[in-house]
N, C-alpha and C positions, 0 to 999 in steps of 0.2 A: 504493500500500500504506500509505503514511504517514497517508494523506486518510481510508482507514476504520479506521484504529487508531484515529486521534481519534473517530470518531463512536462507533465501539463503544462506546470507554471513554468518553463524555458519556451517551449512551442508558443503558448500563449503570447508572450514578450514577442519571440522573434514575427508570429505572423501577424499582431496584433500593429504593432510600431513599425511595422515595415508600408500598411497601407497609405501612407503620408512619405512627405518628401523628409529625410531627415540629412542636416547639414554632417560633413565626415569629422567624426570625432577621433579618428587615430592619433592623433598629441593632443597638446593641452589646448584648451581652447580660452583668447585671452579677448577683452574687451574693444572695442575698437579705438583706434588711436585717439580718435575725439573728445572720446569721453571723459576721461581723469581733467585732461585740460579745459575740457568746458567747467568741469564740477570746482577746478583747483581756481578758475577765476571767478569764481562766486565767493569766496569765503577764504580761500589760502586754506589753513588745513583744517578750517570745522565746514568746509564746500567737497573736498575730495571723499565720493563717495565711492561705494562699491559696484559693481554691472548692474546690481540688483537693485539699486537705489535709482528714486526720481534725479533727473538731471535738472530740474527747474525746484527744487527745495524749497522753502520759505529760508531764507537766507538768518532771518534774526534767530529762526527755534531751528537749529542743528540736531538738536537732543529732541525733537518733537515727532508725534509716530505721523505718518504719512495720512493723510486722510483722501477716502474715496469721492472723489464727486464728480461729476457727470460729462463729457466734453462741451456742452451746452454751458455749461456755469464756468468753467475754466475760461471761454472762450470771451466771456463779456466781465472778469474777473482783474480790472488791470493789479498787477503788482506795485506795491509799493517801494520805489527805488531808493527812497530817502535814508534807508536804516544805516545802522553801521557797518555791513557785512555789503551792503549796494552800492560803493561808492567808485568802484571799478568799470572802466568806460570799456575794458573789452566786453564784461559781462554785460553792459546795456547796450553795446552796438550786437553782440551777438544776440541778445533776446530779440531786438527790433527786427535783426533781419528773420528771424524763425518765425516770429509772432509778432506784430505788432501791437497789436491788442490788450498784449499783457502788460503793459505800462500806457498808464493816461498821459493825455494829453496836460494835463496841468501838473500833472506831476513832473512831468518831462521839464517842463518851461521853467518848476523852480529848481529842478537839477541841473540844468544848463547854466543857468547864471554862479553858480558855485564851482563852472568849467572855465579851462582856458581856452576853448574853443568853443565857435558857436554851432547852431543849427544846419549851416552850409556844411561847414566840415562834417560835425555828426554825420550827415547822407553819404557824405562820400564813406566814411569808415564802415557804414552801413552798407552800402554798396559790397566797399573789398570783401566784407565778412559772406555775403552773399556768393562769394566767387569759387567754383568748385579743386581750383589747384593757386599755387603761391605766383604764381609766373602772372597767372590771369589780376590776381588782388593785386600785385605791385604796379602791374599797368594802371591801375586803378587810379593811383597816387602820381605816375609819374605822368601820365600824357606823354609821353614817348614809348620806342619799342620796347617790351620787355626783354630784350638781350642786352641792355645797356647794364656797364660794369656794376658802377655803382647806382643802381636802380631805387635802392632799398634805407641808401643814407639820408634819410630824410628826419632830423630832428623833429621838426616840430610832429610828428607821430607820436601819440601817446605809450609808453612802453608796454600798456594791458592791451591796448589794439597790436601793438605789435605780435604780442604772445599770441593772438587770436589767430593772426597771418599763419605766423610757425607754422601752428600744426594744423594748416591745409596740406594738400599732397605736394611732394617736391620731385621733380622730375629724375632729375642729376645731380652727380659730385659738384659742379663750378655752383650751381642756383645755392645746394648747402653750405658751400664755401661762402659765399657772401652774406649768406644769411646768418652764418655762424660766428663772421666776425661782427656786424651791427648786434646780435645776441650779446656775445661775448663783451662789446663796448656798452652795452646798458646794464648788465648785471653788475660791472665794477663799476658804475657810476650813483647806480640807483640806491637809493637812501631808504625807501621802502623795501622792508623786510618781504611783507606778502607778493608784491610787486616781484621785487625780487625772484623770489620764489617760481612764482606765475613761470616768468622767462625762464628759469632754471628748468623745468619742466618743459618747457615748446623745442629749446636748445636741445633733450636729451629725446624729446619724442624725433626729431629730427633726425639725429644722429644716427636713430634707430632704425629710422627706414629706408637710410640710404646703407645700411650696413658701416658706417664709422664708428667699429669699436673704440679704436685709438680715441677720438673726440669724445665721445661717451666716457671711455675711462675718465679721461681729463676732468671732465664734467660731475660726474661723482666723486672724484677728488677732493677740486674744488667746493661743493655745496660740503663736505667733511669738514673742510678748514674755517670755512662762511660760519658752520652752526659753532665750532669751537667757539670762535672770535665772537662771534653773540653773545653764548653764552658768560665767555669771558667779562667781556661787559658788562652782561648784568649782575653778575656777582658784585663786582667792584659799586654799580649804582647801591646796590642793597647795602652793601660794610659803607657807604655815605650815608652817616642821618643829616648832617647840616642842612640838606635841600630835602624837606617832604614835599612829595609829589605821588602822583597817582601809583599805588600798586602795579607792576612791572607783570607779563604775561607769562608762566612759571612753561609755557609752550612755543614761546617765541621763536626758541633755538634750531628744533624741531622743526619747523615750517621746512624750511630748504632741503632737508632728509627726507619729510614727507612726500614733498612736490614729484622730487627725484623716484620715489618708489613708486609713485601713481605711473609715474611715467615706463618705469619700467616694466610693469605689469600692462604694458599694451604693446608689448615687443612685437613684431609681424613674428607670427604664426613659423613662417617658412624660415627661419634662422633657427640659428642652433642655440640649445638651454644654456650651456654651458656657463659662457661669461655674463648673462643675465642673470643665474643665480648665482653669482658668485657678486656679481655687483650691489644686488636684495643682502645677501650675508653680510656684505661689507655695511650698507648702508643700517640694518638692522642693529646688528652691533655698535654702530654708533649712537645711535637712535637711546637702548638700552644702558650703555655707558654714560650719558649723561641726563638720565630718568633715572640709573641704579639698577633697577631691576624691569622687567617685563608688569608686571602687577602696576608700578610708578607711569609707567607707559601709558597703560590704558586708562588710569583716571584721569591723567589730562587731555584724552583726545575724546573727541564728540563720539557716539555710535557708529556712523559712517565710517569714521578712520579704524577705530578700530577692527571695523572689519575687513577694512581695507589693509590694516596690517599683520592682520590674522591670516589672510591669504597672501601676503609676502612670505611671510613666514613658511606657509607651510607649500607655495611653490617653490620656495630656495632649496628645500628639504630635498627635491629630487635628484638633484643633482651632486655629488662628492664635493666638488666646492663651495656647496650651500651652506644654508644655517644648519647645524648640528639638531639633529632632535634629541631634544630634554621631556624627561615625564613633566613635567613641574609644570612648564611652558605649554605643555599641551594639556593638563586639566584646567590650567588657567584660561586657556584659547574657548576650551569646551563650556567654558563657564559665561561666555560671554552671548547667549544668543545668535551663534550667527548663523544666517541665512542658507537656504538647503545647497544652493550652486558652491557655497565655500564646504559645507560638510560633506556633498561626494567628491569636490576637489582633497579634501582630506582623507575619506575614503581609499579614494585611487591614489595616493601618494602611501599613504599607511601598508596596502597590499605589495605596491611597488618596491618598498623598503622592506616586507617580510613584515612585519608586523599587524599578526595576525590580530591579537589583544583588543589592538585601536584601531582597525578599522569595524572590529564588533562596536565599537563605543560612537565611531562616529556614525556606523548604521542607527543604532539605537537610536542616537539623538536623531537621525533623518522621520524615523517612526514619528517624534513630537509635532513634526509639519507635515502630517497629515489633512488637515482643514484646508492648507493654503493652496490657494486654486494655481500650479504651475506647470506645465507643461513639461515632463521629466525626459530628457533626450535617450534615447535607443541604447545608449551606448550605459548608462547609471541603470538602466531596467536591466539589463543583459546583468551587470554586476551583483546584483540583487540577484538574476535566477541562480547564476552559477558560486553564489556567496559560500555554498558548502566547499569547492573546491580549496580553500584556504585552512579547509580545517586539518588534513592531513593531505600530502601532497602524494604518498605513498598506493594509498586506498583514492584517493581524488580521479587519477586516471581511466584505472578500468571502470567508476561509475561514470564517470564524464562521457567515457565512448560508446557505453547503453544507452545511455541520454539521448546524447546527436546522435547514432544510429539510425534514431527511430525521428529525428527531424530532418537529415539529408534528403530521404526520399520524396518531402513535400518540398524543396526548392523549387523546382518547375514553376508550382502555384506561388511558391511566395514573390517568385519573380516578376509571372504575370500581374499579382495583386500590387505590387509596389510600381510606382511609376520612377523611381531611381533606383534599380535593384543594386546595382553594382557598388552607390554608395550603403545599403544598408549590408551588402557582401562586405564592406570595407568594415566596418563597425564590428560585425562577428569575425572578423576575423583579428581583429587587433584586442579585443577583448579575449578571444580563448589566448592569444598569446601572451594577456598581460597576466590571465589567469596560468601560467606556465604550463598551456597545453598549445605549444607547437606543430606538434603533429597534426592536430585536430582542425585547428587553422591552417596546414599545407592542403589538408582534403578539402576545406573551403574553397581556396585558389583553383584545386582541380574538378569540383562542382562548376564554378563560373566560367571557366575556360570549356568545359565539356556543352554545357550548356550555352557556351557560344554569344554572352554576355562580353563587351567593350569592356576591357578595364581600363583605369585612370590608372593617372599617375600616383596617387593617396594609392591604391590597392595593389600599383607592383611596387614600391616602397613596403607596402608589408607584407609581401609576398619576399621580397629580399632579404627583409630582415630574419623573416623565418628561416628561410632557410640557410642563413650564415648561423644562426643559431644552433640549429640541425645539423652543424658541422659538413654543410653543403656548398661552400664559398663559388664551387666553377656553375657550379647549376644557376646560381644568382648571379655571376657574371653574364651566364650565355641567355637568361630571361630579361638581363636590362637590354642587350646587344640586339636582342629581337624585338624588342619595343623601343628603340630609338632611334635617333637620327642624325648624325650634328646639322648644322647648318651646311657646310660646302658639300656634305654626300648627298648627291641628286640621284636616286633611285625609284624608279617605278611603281607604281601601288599605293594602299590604303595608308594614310594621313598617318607618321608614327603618333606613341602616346606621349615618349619626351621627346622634345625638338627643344628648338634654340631659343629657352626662355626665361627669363632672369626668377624666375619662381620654383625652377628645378633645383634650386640648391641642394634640398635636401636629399632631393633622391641622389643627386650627383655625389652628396657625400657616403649615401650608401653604397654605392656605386667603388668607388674609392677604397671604401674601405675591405668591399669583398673580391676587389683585384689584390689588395694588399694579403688578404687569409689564403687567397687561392695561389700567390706565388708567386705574380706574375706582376713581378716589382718594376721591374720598365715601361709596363704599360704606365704602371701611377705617376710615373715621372712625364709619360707623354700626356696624360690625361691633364697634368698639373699647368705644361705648356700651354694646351688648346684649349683650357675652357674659356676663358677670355673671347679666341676667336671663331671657336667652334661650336660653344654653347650660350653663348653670352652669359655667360657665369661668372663672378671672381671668387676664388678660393675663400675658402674661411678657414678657421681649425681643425675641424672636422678632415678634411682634404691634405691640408698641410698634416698634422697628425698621424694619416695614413703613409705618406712622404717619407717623414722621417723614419718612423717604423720600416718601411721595406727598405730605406739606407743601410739600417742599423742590421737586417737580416744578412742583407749584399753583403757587410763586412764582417761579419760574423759568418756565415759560410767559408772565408778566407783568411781567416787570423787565426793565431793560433794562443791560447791562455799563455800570460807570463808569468813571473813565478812571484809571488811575494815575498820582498825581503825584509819586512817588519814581524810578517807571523811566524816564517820559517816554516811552513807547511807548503811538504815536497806535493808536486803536479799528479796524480798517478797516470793521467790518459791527457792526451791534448786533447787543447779545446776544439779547435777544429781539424779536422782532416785533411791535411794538404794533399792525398791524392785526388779530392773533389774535382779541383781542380776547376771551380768556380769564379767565373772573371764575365762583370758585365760593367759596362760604364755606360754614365749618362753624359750624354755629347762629349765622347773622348775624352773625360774625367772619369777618375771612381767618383764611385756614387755616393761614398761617404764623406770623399771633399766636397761634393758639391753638396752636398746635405747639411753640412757642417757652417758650411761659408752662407749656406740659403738663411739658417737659421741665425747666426750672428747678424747678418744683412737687418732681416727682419725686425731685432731688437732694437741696433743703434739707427733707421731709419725712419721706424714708427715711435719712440722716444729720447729724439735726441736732446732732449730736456733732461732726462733723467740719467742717460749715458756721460754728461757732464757733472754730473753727483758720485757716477758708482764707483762705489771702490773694494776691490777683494780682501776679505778679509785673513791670506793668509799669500804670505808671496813667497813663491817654491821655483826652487833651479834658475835659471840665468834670464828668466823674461824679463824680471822684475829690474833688470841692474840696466843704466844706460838709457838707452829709448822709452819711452813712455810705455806705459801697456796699451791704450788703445790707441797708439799710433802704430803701435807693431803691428797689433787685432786686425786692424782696418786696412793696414796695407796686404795684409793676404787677401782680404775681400775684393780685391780690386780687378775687375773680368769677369766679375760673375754676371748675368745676364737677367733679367735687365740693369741698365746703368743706375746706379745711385744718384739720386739730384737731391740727395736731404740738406746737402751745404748751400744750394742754391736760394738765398731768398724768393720770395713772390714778390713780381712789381704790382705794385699798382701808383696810381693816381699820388698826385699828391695830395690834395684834400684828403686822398683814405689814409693816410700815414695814422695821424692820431689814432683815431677810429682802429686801426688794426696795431699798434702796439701795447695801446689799452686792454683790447681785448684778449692780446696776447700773455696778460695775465692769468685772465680764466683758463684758456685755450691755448698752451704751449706751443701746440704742431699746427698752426693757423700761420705760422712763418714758415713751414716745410713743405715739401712737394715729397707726400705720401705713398709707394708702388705699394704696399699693401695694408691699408686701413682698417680690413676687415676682419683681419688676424690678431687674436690674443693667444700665445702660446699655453695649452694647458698642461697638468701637470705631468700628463702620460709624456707629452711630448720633449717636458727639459727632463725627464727621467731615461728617454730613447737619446736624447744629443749628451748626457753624460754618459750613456754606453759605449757612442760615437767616440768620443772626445778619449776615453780611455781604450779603445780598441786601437785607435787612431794614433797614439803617444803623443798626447795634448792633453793627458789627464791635467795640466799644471794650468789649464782656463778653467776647471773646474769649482773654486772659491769663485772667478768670478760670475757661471754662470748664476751658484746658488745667489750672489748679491743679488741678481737681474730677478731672480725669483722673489726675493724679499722686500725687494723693489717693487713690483709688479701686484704684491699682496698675493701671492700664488700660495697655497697649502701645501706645506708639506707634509709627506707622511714616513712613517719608518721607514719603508723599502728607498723612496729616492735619496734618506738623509744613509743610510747603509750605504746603497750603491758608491755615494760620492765619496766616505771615507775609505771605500774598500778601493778605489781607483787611483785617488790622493796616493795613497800608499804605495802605487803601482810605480810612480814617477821614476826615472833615470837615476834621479839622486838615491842612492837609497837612505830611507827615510827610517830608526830604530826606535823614534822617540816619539810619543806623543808631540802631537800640535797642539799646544792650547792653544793657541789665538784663532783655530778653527773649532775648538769646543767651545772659547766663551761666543765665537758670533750665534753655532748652532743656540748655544743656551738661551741667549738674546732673543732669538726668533723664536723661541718655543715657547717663551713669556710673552713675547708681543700676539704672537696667535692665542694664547690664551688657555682654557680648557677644552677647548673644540676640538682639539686632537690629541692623541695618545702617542709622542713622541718620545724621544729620551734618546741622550747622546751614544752612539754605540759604544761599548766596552771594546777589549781588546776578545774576549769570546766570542761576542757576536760577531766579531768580522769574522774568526778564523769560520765559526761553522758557518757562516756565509760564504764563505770560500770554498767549502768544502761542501757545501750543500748546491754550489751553481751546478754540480755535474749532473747532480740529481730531477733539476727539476727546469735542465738545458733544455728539454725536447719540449716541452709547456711552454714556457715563457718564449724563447725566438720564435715560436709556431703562429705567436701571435695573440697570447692570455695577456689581459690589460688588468688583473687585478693579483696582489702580492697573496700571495699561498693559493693559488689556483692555477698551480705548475702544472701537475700532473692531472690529464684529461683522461686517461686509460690505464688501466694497473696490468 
């Protein structure tokens, strides 16, 4: 009886929710970029609400429940502009152009007289807000073409209209570039905090959809130093009694942290999690650090933020560079009411981490919203039928495939009944995968393909991913190679499913990644060349990632273990087998040089702000004597393809001088000509270029990469902080003694990151059985295992 309760209620789900069109939920599904920034310029941080929240609020009751009332009565209802949360001219040029209605006329008249602009102007900013991309709004203002340089330096623009601009759509890199330096020059000028803030938020929504990580880092940097120096501030105001004056706002600090995480949480979809959550961790941590604790956080933020920081939180969690999950934080989270879109988002992140416990708990709480009339997407239903499968993973299987068994054979019908079958194909089949049934989602794939169902791009992305999982890499190479196309291959026949289009990233980076498992390491080097011109792609991490990994395999095939002369533990087998007899290069280099040099490239081009700071914290053998170190560094990089122009200044104009050295404060790399913007190295990949660096005998860059990592706010974890002392030790010189001035930087760094990681300096044991255990778990890790103690895939 138990056995057909579950299928019911799974068939029910699958054919029930398939009759409607349902949007593909195979990742995370994030709010539209408009949104945060519309809510963040009504209020700064008691206006940023959550998806789920009215974007038109009563602006003075933050804390007030929403009330229902009729389109009719909203419609003849104007708003009162006057309060103290209404005083923002983006928020009332954008309400006029959505609605006019909802601000009166007399209200408007005595609002304007407390402006520095009149009635005329108002229209026009009315107008720009009206415009469906930025290109279109700045014509708006200038009466000339919109390709003129500086289009956009138009002072007398209010800086909340300008915020408004931002986050229209932006076509191109040059359009962000300009916009980012008139950004960049209001934020260090502007004297309003909220204000501030506002633009803090348009600047990173920006950054975001053109894929400029590098700028976005900046940008969360900067809003970390902004909240400090507030902070700092008002501390010193409070230890003054001589001047009483009004109560000081105990959230002031906060605003610029806030702004930034609205903004984050609307990341395009098609980008990779990776430096998003890791940007949420950073910014959350600060956030907490000066509140004290998580508890301190949410009494000062309205309901909205809160739950708007409830789900930073627990999107960061997904990712290994995210926020750490804490029980504490998360009965605290569960304590606050929040709305059912964040507790299946809690849900699916709980299952995704193994934790089974709490995702019982945030089911539970979904049972309390019941009553509320919402529409639950396919993909949260589906997680509910198969909620048993988490109980034990063991017994989970064989009942899982009596289950579908007996729903496979009604496909046919569910497909005629759905008018999008393929995307609700997409949703079962990324749900049984998240529910760690693979298998069961490949027989999906070959359901749809037999039945002779179009798939998208969403459906062989998780047809890929499965079966890189499945330990299937060439099958997933030769099923993307049959459904694509690049651009210059002109071949005959039905329309491929990827072609040349800048929203393929992701699959490209799947794509990437299962030429790099399957072997076929020169393809990834050719893949890395052409996407640019082939796919209209640029690389992100994900891609680079894959790169450096099949370098590190390339040299590792062909090297052979040296002996350590610190441990004095003899070699028994070399590491590689020289009769292999393995030799492949990219463009007439090894492919470790050129992997090696890509990667340094990459550092001092996309931060050459920061490469004028770094400094190794440990100087071994002869680099350090004589010549600089990154004047040595730099001059090996010289040839590599494409040419470096980070020395190059940008001209502009003279009037833009100020305007961009100004802004050149918030935004460092707004004076540099960036070749990869989109790349933020993760920590897989400075853990693959210190394998490099020591196979290579250049173990002796090794202190500086880890600066570049501590620099960067990159996580480390044991295995990279092992690997770098186990290769330090490898160096020419030999080395018998402890380095301390490599333990005190490790220590350093292991207090600055905090309790979020389980680190600790290695001993002189743990290198040797790490020395002794590489033989062991050689065929695991080069094969291409991205996580430490997950060597061995077969016994």
């Amino acid at each position: 009886m138990r056995s057909c309760s579950r299928t019911e209620l799974a068939y029910w789900t699958l054919s029930v929710f398939t009759r409607r069109f349902v949007r593909p939920q195979g990742t995370i599904s994030y709010p539209s970029r408009s949104s945060s920034s519309a809510c963040l310029s009504v209020a700064g941080l008691q206006g940023v609400s959550t998806p789920n929240s009215s974007a038109f609020a009563d602006p003075s009751t933050p804390n007030s429940k929403p009330h229902t009332t009729s389109p009719a009565d909203e419609e003849y209802r104007p708003m009162p502009i006057l309060r103290r949360y209404a005083s923002n001219a983006g928020y009332v040029a954008r309400t006029l152009s959505e609605d006019p209605k909802k601000i009166s006329k007399s209200e408007l008249k005595r609002w304007l007289k407390k402006q520095t602009f009149d009635s005329s102007q108002l229209e026009v900013f009315v107008r720009a807000c009206k415009q469906p991309n930025f290109q279109s709004a700045v014509a708006i203002f200038d009466r000339t073409p919109p390709t003129s340089e500086d289009s956009v330096a138009h002072h007398h623009i209010p800086s909340s209209i300008l915020a408004e601009i931002a986050s229209k759509k932006i076509q191109d890199r040059q359009q962000l570039d300009d916009l980012l330096v008139i950004l960049g020059h209001r934020i260090a000028i502007e004297e309003d905090v909220m204000i501030a803030s506002q633009l803090l938020n348009s600047a990173l929504q920006a950054s975001l959809s053109v894929g400029h990580l590098v700028a976005s880092a900046e940008l969360v940097d900067y809003s970390i130093r902004y909240a400090s120096e507030i902070a700092r501030v008002e501390v010193e105001k409070q230890t003054i009694e001589a001047k009483p004056g009004p109560v000081q706002d105990p959230s002031l600090a906060i605003r610029p942290l806030i702004s930034c995480v609205a903004a984050l949480l609307n990341r395009p979809a098609s980008q990779s999690h990776g430096p998003t959550c890791k940007f949420l961790a950073i910014l959350i941590n600060q956030i907490i650090n000066l509140c004290g604790d998580l508890d301190s956080v949410f009494r000062r933020l309205s309901k909205p933020n809160v739950h708007l920081i409830s789900r930073a939180i627990i999107t960061s969690m997904f990712s290994p560079d995210g926020h750490p999950f804490k029980l504490l934080e998360m009965n605290l989270m569960l304590k606050q009411k929040l709305p059912p879109s964040t507790l299946r988002l809690a849900m699916t992140c709980m299952i995704h981490t193994g934790r089974q416990d709490q995702a019982d708990r945030c089911e539970r709480r979904l049972l309390n919203h019941v009553n509320v009339a919402e529409a639950v997407p396919l993909k949260y239903q589906l997680n509910y039928a198969l909620k048993f499968v988490r109980r034990c993973r063991e017994r989970a299987y064989p009942s899982s495939e009596k289950l579908h068994e007996q729903i496979f054979p009604d496909f046919p019908s569910i497909a005629r009944r759905s008018g999008h079958p393929i995307k609700t194909f997409t949703l079962y089949m990324s749900v049984l995968y998240q529910h760690h049934l693979p298998k069961l989602a490949l027989r999906v794939w070959e359901y749809v393909t037999h039945l002779g169902i179009r798939p998208d791009v969403a459906a062989l992305q998780v047809a890929m991913t499965v079966l890189i999982d499945l330990d299937r890499p060439r099958e997933a190479v030769y099923l993307f190679r049959q459904h694509s196309r690049p651009r210059n291959h002109t071949q005959p026949g039905s329309k491929p499913i990827v072609g040349s289009s800048t929203s393929n990233l992701q699959v490209m980076a799947t794509y990437a990644r299962a030429l790099d498992l399957a072997g076929r390491h020169s393809d990834v080097y050719h893949l890395w060349k052409t996407l640019k011109s082939d796919w209209s792609v640029e690389p992100d991490e994900r891609i680079f990632g894959a790169l450096i990994s099949s370098a590190r395999k390339l040299a590792i095939a062909t090297s052979v273990e040296p002996t350590n002369n610190m441990l004095q533990v003899p070699s028994p087998v070399p590491f590689g087998d020289s009769s292999i007899g393995v030799q492949d290069d990219w463009d007439g280099q090894p492919a470790a040089e050129v992997a090696i040099r890509l990667f340094w490239s990459i550092l001092y081009q996309n931060w050459p702000a920061i490469a004028e700071t770094i400094s190794a914290p440990l100087k071994t053998a002869s680099l350090w004597s004589g010549v600089g170190a990154h004047e040595l560094l730099l001059s090996r990089l010289r040839g590599l393809s494409p040419p470096s122009n980070s020395a190059q200044a940008r001209s502009r104009p003279p009037r833009f001088s100020d305007t961009l050295s100004t802004a050149q404060t918030v935004i460092p790399s707004l004076q540099y000509t960036l070749d990869w913007p989109m790349l933020f190295p993760t920590r897989y990949s400075f853990r693959d270029q210190i394998e490099l660096l020591g196979i290579c005998d250049q173990a002796h860059y090794i202190p500086l990469l880890l600066s570049w990592m501590r620099a960067l706010k990159v996580k480390p974890d044991q295995d990279v902080i092992l690997r770098s002392y186990y290769w330090i030790y490898q160096i020419s010189s030999p080395v018998r003694e402890r380095l301390v001035a490599l333990d005190v930087f490790v220590e350093h760094w292991i207090k600055e990151v905090g309790d979020e990681i389980e680190v600790v300096v290695p001993t002189d044991r743990m290198m040797e059985v790490h020395y002794l255990d590489r033989f062991k778990w050689k065929a695991g890790f080069f094969n291409g295992r991205t996580m430490a103690g997950d060597w061995i895939k077969r016994s």
